[in-house]
N, C-alpha and C positions, 0 to 999 in steps of 0.2 A: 504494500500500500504506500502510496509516495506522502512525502510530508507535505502539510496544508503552504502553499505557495510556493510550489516546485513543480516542477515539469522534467517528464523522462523526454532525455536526446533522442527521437527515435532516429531512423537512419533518413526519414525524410525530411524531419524537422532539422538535421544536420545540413542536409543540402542546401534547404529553403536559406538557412542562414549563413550559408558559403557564396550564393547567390547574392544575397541582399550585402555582404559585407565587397563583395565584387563590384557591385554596381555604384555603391558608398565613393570605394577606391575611385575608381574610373572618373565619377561624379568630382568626388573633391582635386584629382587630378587636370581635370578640365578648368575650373575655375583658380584655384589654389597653385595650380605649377608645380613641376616636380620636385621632390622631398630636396632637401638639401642644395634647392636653388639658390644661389646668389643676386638671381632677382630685386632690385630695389622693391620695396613692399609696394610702393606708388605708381611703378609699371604694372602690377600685378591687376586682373579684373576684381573690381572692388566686389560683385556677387561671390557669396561666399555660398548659399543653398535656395534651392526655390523647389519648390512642392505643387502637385494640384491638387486642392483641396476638394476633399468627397464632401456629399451630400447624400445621406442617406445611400451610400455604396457605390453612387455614381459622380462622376469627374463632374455632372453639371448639374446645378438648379434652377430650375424654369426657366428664363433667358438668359441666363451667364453661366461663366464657367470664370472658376475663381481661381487664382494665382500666390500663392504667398509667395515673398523675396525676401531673403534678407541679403543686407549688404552691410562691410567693412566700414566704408565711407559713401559720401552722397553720388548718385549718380544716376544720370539719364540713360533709360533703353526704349528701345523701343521691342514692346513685346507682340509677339502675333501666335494665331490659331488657323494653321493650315488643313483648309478641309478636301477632303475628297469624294468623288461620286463614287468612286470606285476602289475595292480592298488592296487592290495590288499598285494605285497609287496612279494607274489611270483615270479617263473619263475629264470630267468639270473638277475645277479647282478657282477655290476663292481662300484668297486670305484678308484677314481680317485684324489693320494693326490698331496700335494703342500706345501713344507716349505715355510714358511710364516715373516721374521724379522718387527714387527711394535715398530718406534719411540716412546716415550713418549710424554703424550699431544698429538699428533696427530692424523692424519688421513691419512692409507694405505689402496689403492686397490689393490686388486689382481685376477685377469684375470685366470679361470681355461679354459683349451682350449678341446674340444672335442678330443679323440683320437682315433684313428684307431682300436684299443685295445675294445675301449665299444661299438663301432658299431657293433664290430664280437659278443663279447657278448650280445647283446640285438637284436641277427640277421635282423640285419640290417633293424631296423623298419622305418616306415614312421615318428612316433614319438618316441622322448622320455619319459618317464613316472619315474620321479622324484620325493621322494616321501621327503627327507632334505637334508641338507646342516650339515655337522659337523667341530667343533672346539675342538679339542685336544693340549694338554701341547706335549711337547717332550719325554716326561715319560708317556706318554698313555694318561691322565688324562680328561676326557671330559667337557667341559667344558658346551654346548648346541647342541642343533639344532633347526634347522628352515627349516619348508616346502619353498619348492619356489615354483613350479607350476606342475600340475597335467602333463604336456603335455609341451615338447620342440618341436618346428617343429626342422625337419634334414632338413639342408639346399639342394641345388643341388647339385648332384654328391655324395652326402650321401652316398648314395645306391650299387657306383659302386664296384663291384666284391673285397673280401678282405679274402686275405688268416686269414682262423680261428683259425690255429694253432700259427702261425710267422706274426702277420700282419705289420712288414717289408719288409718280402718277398713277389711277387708277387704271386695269383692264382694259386692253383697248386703246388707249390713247398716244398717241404720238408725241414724245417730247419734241417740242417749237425752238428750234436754234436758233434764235435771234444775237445779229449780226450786228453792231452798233457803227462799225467802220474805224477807221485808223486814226479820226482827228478827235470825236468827243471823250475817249478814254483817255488822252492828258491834258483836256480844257475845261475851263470852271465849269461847264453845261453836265459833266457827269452825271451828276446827282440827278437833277432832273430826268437826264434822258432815261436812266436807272428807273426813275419812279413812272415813267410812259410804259416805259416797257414790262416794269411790273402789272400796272391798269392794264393791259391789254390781255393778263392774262398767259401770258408767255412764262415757261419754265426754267430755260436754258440761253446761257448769252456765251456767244462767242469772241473770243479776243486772240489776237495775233501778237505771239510772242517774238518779239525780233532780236537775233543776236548778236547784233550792229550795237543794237538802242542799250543795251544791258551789259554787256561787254567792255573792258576797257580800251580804248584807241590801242594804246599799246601796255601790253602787260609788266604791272612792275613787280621788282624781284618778290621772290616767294610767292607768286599768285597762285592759286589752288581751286583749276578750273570746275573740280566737283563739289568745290564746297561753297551752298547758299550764303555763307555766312559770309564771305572772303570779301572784305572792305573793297576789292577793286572791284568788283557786280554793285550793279544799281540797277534792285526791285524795287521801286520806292512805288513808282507809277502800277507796277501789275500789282504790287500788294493793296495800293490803294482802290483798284479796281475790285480786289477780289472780295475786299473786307466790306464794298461799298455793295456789290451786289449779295452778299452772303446776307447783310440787313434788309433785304426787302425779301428773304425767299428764293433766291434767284440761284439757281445751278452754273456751274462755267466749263466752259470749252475751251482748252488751252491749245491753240494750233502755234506748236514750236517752228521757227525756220531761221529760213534771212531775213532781210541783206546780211553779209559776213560782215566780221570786221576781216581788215585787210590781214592781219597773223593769220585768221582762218581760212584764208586763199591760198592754194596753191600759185595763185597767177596775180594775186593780189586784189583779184578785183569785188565790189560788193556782192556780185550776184554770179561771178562766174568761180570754178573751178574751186567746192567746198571742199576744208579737210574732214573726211567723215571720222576720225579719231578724234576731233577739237569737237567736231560736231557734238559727239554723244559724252565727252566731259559735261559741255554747257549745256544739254539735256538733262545728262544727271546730276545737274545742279540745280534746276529748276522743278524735274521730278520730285526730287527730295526737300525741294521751299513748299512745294505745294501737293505734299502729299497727305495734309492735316495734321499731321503731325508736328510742324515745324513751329517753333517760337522764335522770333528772332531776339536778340539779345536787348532789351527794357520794355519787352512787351508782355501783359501777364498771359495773356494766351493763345494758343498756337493760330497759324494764318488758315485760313480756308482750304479745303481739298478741293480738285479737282474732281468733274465729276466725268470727263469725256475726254481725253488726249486725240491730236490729232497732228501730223509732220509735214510741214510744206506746207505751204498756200501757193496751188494752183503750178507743181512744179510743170507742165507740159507746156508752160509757155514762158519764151525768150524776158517776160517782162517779171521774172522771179524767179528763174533757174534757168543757168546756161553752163555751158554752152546746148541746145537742143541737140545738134545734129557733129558729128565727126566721120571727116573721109566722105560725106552724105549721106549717113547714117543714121539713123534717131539712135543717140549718147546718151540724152536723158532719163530714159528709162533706167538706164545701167545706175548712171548716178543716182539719183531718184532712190534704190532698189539698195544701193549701200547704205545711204543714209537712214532711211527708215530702218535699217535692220541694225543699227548703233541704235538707235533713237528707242525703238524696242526693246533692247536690251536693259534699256538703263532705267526707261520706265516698270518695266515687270521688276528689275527690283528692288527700285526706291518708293511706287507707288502699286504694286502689286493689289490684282483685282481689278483697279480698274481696265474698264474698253479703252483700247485704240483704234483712232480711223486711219487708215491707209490712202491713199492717193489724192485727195482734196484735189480732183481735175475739173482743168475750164472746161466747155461744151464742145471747144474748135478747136482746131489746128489750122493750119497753112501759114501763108507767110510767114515761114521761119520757127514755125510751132510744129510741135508734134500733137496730132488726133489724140483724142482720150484713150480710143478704142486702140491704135496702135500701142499708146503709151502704157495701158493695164495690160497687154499683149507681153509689152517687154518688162515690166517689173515682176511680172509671175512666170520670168523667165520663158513662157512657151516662145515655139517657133510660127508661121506660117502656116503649119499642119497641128497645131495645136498640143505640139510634143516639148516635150521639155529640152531645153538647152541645156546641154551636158555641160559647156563650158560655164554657164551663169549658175553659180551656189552660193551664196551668202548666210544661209540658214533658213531656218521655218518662219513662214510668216502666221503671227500670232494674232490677227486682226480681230478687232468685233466688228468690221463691215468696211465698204468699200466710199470715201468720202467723195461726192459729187456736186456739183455745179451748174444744174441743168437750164440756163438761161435760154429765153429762145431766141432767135435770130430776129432784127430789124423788121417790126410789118409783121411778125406772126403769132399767134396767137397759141395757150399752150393746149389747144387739138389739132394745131395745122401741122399735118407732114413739116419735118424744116428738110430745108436744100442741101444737096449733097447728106440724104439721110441715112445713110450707109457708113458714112463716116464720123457723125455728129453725135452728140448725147443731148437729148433739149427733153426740156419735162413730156415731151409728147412723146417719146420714144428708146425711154429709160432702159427699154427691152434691149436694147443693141448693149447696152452695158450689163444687162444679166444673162446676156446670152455669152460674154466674153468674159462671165466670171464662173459662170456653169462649164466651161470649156479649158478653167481653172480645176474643179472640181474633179472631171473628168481626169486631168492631169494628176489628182494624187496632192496639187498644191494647195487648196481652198475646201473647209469644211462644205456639205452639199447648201445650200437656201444661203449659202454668203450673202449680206445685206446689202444693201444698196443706204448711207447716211447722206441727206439731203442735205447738206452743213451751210450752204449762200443761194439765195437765190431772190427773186423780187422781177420788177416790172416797172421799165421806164415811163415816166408820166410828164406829160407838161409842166413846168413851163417849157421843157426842153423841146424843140418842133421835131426832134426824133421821138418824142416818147406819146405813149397814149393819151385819149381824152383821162379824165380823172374819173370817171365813170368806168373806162375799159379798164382803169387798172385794179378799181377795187370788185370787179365782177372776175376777173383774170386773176389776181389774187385765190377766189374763194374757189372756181373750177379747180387750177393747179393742185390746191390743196387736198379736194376730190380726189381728184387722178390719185396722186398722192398713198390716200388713204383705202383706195380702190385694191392697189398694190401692195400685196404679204410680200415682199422684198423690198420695202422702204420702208425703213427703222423711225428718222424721221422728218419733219417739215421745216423749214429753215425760212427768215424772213432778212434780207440785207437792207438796214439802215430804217434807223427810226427818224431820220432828219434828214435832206436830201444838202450834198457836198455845197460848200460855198460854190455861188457862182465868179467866172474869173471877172478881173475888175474891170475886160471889157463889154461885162453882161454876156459874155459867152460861155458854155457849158460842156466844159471836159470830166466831169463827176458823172457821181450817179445820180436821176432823180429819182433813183427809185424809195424812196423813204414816204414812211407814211404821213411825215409831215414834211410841208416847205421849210425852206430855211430860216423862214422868223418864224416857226414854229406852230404856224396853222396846219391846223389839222386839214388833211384831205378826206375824201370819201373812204379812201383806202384804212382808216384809220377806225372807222367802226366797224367796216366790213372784214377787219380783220380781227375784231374781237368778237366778234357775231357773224362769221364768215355763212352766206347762203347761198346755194345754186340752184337753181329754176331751168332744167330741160325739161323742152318740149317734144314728144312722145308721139306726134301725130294731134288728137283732138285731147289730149291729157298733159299732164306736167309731171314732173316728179321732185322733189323739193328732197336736199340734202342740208344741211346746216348742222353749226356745230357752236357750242357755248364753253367760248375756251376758257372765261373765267373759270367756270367749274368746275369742280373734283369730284361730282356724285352726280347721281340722277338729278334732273328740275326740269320745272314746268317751265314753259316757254309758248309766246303764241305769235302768230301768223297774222298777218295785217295783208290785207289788198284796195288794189285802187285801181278804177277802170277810166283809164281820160279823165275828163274833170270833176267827176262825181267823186265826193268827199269820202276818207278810208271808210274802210267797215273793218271790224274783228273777222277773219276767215276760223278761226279755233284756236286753241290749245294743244300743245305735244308735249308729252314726258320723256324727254332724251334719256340714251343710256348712260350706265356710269360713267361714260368717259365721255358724257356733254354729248353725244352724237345724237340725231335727230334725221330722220327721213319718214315722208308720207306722200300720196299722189292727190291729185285734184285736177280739176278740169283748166281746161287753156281755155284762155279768150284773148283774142285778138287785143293788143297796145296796155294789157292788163300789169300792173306791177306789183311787185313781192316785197316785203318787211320780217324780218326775226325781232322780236321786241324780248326781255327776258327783266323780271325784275328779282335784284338780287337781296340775298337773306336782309341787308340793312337796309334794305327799302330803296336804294339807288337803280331807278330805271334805265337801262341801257335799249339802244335802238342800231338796227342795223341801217343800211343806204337802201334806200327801193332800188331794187332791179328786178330786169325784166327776165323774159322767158328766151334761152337760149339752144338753137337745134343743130347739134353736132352729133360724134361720132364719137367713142372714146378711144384711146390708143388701140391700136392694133392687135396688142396682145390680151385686150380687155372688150370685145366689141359683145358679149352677151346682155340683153337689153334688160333696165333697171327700174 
């Protein structure tokens, strides 16, 4: 009989603690340094032990998963929870970080919370499949890992329905990348244009990181291109952009590129012959400013994360990456195909989880430009017969979609065939870019439904005598958007410019006008019709009515105004759009008859869309079954 608080060795319980005193070793090796080092103790990693704390026998309670640390002395990690769909370490993978401050001497937990984000990634399984746990320095540096368990249960309500693209937005919905342009994000009008674009209902703002503008002219001694931190970098402007939209609600879109600075030339010049090594230092410095984790030094808390990465702006043309063509060959691609894949690199792992967009291409080529449809040809390496280039390898492309620009050509409208449409990407015909990303797919190099992200786009309007009546831009707006939404390979909708470009001081117009307000800041048509976007096709002696309530995040009522000629409106009804604000219903056509989306919202502020009328088209090509 054993005495009362004793326990017999058996030969397993031998083991068990031959094991646990192994892994102890190992453990305190890793952190601790080996015995008998001469190590200054202040080189040494300050964690000295870290645990995952059970709950009732499992590594998690209800949405977290808890962490103890202790540490020697004070110091920043940053900790993450690497999950996977699959046992063997395949499948979807999301990780999930966490700046982490631990005291000296003591003992921090920290609480990582399940998020909406690795649900959609690991589609929405019944469990989780966890294969460690990681501890990094703030400069990368890894410190360990630690399995926690094979299997998380997903609590209830896990499961319920979560948009996969935006999992902010509700089911169904399309995050709106709205494009501000390159002048209001370092001019006092920020803030304002910030709070239009919030009123409108929009999710996501796109901003173009230049690494001319952020970079030093010339580097001085000890510069240290991967660290956010390094006095010769000037975030001053992206930070204030990020912290200014992160207060109103507002998601961000970081599209990293040029102009170079001249060190980052091979040829010296701003836009010609990038180093893609300098490239993906100043990537991974920016990655890691903006990967939410980041505080900069007298700030109390970290800067904004990024919610969308994106490389290049519009490299297939001479007017942002060159040189296009070498020996008369499209070179851009090539180039193009290096850079993104630095650029990848350094994002997956300073911001790891988030989506990257790939190609952000114009609609055209010629004059000196390379086609889109060529240019995604050559960056997915195929050839002419749609076969891989043995000599083009740079590594796997790790995209969440395929970034476009689908403007349409001068004079047409986005259901018109555009010219030369064999070669073009214009919103009418987005098919020729899924057709040469399926033909990626087919190659081994692109998962199959690769997306299509809508990242610029809009519609010239008056005053400019090239651009539309202001009526056709906010009716052309609301179709596009259709089309758009019509198509399961467009992730999402993109709006360029909430204020139309200064005009030059000879009243002539080299910008854009496509913004939904003029330059002193009146509002166009386009500017309800984009918060209340409707379309009115006409069906023979019927209509059918699309419309969408982008303030909204849930179901709501919403009703239908008409007006025949001069006879004063009348209420046509009421619709209850679905969760994701969408709305469609049919009704009869009459002849010069016009359409309203009215919506009044929860605080009682009534919104009104532009009357328009009934339009008889066709829908693209790849979408003609009738609606």
């Amino acid at each position: 009989m054993q005495s009362p608080g004793r326990r017999a060795f058996t030969p397993g319980r031998t083991l068990a603690f031959a094991l646990l005193a192994l892994a102890m070793a190992l453990l305190g090796s890793l952190f601790a340094g080996p015995a008998g080092s001469a190590e200054p103790a202040r080189s040494r990693p300050a964690v000295t032990s870290w645990v995952v704390q059970a709950a009732g026998g499992q590594p998690v309670a209800g949405d977290y998963i808890a962490v103890r640390i202790r540490a020697r002395r004070p110091v920043s990690l940053r900790v993450a929870v690497v999950l996977r769909s699959h046992p063997n370490g395949g499948g979807s993978r999301v990780t999930v970080w966490r700046q982490l401050q631990v005291g000296g001497h003591g003992m921090r937990t920290v609480r990582l919370r399940r998020t909406a984000a690795s649900l959609v990634a690991l589609g929405c399984r019944k469990r989780w499949l966890v294969p460690r746990m990681v501890l990094r320095t703030p400069l990368g540096r890894r410190l360990g890992t630690k399995a926690l368990a094979r299997r998380l249960l997903v609590g209830q309500g896990g499961c319920e329905p979560v948009n996969g693209v935006a999992p902010w937005l509700p089911p169904g919905r399309k995050p709106m990348i709205f494009d501000i342009g390159q002048v209001t994000p370092w001019g006092p009008g920020l803030e304002e244009a910030l709070d239009q674009v919030a009123a409108t209902g929009a999710d996501t703002v796109r901003l173009l990181v230049e690494w001319r503008d952020i970079a030093p002219a010339v580097p001085p001694p000890g510069f240290d291109p991967t660290n956010p931190a390094d006095t010769a970098y000037d975030f001053s402007a992206v930070d204030r952009v990020m912290r200014a939209a992160a207060a109103r609600g507002l998601r961000m879109m970081l599209t990293v590129g040029g102009p170079i600075p001249a060190w980052g030339s091979w040829t010296g010049g701003a836009l010609s012959d990038p180093r893609a090594t300098d490239f993906g230092d100043f990537v991974r410095a920016v990655a890691r400013r903006y990967n939410g984790a980041f505080t900069p030094e007298g700030d109390g808390e970290p800067l904004p994360g990024a919610a969308l990465w994106s490389v290049w702006n519009e490299p297939n043309l001479d007017l942002f990456l060159r040189p296009q063509f070498r020996d008369g060959l499209p070179y851009s691609p090539i180039l193009y195909r290096r850079l993104y894949m630095v650029a990848q690199a350094a994002i997956r792992t300073e911001a790891p989880g988030t989506p990257i967009v790939i190609g952000e291409t114009a609609p055209f080529g010629a004059d000196g430009n390379v086609g889109p449809l060529t240019f995604a040809r050559g960056v997915l390496c195929l050839d002419d017969y749609a076969q891989v280039e043995p000599a083009c390898d740079h590594g796997a492309i790790r995209a969440a979609g395929w970034g476009a620009h689908p403007y349409t050509q001068i004079g047409h409208g986005p259901f018109d065939t555009p010219d030369w449409a064999q070669y073009v990407v214009t919103i009418a015909n987005l098919r020729n870019l899924e057709e040469q990303l399926d033909q990626g797919t087919a190659a081994g190099v692109l998962p199959a439904g690769f997306p299509i992200y809508v990242t610029e786009f809009g519609f010239q309007s008056e005053p400019d005598p090239r651009g539309w009546p202001l009526q056709s831009q906010a009716d052309f707006l609301s179709i596009s958007e259709q089309i758009e939404y019509r198509d399961e390979r467009v992730a999402s909708t993109a709006q360029y410019l909430i204020e139309d470009d200064p005009p030059d001081q000879g009243g002539g117009f080299r910008g854009f006008e496509s913004g939904l307000r003029f330059y002193d800041g009146t509002a166009k048509p386009s500017y309800d019709a984009y918060r209340l976007p409707l379309v009115v096709k006409r069906n023979g002696d019927q209509v059918s009515l699309w419309g969408l309530v982008r303030p909204a995040r849930t179901a709501v009522e919403a009703a239908i105004r008409v007006r025949d000629g001069t006879d004063p409106p009348r209420m046509l009804g009421s619709v209850t759009t679905s969760a994701a604000g969408v709305l469609s219903l049919a009704a009869e056509y009459r002849p010069g008859r016009v359409w309203q989306l009215i919506w009044r919202a929860p605080d009682g502020q009534t919104y009104h869309g532009p009357w328009t009328g009934a339009y008889e088209f066709s829908w693209p090509a790849r979408d003609r079954q009738p609606r």
